[in-house]
GUSE-591475 format. One line per 5 residues: their letters; for each residue x, y, z negated of N, C-alpha, C. Coordinates in pm, 1 decimal, m for minus. Layout:
N
A = X/Y/Z/X/Y/Z/X/Y/Z  ...
This chain:
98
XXXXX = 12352.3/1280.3/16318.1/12483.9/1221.7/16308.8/12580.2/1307.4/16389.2  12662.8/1321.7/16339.6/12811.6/1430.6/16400.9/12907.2/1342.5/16450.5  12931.6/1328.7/16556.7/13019.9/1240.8/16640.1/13200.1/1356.1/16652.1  13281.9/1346.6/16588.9/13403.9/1403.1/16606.7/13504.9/1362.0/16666.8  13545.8/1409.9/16786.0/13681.8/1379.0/16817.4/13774.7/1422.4/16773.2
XXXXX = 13892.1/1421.9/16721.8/13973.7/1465.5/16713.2/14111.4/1518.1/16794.4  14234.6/1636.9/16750.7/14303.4/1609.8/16868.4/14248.6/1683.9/16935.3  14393.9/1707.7/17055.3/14344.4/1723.5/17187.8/14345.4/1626.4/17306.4  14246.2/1615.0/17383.1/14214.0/1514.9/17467.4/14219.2/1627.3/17590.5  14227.8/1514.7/17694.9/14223.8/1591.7/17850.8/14077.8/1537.2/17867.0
XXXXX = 14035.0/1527.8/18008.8/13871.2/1534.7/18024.2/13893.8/1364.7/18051.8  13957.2/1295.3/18105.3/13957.5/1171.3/18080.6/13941.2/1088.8/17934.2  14026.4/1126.5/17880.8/14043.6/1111.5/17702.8/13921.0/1110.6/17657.6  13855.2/1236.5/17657.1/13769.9/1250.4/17574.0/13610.6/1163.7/17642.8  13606.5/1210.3/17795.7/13457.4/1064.8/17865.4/13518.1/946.3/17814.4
XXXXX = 13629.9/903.3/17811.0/13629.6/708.9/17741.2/13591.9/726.1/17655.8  13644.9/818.3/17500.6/13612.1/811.2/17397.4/13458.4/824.5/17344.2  13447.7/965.2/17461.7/13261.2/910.4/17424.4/13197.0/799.3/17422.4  13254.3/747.9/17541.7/13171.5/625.1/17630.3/13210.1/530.5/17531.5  13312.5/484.8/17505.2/13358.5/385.3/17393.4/13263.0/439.6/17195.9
XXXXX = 13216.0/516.5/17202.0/13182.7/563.7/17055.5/12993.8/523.9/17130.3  12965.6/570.6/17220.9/12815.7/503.6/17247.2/12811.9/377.1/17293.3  12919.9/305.3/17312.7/12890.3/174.7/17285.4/12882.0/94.0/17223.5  13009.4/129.2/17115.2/12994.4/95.7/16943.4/12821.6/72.4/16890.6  12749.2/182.9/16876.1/12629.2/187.2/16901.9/12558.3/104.5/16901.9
XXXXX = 12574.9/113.8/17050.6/12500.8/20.5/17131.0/12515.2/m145.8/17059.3  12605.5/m156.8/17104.4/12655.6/m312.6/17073.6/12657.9/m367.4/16916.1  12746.6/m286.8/16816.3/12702.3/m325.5/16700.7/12544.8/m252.3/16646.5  12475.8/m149.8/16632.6/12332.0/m104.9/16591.2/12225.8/m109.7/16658.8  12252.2/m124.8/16783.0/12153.0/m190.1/16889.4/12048.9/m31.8/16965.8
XXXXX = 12146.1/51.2/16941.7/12081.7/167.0/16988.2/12042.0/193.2/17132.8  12003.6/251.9/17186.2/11906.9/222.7/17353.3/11938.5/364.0/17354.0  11899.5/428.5/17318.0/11891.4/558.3/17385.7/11899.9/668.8/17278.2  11891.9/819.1/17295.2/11891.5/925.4/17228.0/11816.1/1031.8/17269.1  11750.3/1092.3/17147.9/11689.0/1164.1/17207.2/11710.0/1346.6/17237.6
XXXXX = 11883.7/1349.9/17201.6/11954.6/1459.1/17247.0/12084.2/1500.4/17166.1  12145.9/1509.2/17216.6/12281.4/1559.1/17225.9/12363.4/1656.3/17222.3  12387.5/1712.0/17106.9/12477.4/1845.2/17050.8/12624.2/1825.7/17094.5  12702.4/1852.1/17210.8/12812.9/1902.8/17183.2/12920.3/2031.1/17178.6  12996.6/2043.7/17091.5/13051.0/2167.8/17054.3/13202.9/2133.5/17124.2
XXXXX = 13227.2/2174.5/17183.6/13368.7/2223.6/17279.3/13501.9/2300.3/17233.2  13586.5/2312.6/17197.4/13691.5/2431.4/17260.7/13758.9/2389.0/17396.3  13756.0/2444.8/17408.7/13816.2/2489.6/17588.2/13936.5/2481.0/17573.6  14054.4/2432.5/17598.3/14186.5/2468.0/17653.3/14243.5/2468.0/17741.5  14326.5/2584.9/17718.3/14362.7/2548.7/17898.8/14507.9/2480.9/17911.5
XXXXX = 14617.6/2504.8/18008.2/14736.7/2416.0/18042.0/14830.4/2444.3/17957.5  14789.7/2557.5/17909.4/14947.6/2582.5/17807.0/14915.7/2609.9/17683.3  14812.3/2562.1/17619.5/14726.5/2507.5/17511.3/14645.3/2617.4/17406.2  14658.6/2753.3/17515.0/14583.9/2846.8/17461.4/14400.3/2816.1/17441.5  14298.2/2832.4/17331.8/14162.4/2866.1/17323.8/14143.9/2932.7/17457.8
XXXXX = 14041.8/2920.0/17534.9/13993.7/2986.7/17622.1/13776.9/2999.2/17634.8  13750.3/3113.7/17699.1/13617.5/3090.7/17669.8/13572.6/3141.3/17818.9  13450.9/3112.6/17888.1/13421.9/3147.9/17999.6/13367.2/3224.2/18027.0  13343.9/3322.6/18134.9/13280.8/3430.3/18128.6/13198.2/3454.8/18245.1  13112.4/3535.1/18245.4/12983.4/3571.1/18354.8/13121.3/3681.6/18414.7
XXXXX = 13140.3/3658.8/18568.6/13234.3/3739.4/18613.5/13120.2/3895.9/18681.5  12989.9/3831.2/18636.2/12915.0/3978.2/18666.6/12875.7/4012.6/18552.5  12844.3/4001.1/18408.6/12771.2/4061.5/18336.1/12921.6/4097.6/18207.0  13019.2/4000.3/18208.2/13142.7/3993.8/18141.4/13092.3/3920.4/18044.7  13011.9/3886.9/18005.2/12935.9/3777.5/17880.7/12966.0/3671.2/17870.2
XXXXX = 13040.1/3639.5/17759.1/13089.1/3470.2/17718.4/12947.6/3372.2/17774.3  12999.0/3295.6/17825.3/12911.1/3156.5/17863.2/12890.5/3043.6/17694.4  12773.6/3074.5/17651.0/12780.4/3010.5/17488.2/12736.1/2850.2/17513.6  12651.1/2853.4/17584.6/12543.8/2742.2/17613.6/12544.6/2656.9/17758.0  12566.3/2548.1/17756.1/12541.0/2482.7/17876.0/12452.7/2378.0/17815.2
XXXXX = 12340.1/2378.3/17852.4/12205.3/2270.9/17809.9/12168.8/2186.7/17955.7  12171.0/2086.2/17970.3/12178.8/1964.0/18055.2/11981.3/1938.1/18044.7  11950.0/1939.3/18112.7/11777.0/1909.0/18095.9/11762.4/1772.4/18214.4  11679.5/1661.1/18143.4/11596.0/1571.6/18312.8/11468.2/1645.5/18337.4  11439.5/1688.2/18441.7/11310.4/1677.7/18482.5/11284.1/1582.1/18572.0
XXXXX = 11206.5/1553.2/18533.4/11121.7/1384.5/18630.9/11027.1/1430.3/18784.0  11044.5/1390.6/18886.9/10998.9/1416.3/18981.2/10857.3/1399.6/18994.1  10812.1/1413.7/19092.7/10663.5/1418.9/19138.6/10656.1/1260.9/19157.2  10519.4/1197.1/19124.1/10496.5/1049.8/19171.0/10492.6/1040.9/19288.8  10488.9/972.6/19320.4/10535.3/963.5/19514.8/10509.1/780.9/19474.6
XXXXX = 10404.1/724.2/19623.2/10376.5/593.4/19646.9/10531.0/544.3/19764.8  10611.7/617.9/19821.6/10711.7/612.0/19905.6/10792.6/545.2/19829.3  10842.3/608.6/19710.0/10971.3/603.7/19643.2/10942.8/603.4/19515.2  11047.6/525.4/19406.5/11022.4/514.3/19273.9/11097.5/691.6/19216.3  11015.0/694.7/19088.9/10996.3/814.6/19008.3/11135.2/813.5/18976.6
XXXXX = 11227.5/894.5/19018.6/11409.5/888.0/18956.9/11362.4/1043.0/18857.6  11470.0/1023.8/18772.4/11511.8/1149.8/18694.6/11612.6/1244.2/18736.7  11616.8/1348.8/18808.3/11729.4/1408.7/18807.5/11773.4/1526.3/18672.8  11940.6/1524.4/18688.1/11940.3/1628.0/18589.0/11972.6/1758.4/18658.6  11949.7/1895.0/18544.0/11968.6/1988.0/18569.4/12090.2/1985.0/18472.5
XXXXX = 12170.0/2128.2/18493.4/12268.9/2211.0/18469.4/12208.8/2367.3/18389.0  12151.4/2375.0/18270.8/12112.5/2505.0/18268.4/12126.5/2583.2/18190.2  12224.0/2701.0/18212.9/12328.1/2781.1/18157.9/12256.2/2943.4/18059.4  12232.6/2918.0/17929.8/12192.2/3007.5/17855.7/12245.7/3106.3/17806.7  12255.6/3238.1/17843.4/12369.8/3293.5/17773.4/12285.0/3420.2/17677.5
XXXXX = 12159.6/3361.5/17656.6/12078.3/3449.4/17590.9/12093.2/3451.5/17419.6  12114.3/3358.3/17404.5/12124.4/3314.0/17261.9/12274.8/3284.4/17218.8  12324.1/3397.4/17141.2/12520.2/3331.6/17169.6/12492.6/3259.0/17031.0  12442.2/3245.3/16932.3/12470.7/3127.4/16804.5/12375.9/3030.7/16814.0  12247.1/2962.8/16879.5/12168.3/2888.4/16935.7/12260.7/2776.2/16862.3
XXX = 12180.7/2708.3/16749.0/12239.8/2521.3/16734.4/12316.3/2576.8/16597.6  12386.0/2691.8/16630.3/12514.6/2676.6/16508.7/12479.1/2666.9/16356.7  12532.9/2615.4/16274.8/12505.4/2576.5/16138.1/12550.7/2704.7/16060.0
């Protein structure tokens, strides 16, 4: 399923709208969870130019930002939390694209 925003949104705009489109979901289809998440970006910046990010050491567009949980070690101390990672691919620049 392809979730589209339309428009330009600021970074507020667009987290409600997510948050409001996975609750739809939720509430009318009874959905719980997912088991991953494609989103495609343009960047803008303040004066409404496309912008793209760059490795300020290699000069290489930043294509990929992939979000991973890895689950911690069991531990009898403390319950098993998920943390997420941040993890930035710039190996693959068309990775996902149709």
């Amino acid at each position: 399923m392809d979730i589209i925003l339309h428009g330009s949104l600021n970074n507020e705009d667009t987290a409600q709208s997510l948050a409001s489109v996975l609750q739809l979901l939720h509430d009318r289809y009874h959905i719980n969870s997912f088991r991953e998440i494609h989103l495609e970006v343009t960047l803008v910046d303040d004066e409404g130019n496309d912008v793209e990010l760059m490795n300020n050491e290699t000069n290489e567009v930043y294509r990929i930002f992939e979000v991973r949980q890895q689950s911690q070690e069991l531990s009898t101390e403390r319950p098993v939390l998920s943390s997420i990672h941040l993890v930035v691919d710039n190996t693959h620049p068309h990775r996902g694209k149709k």
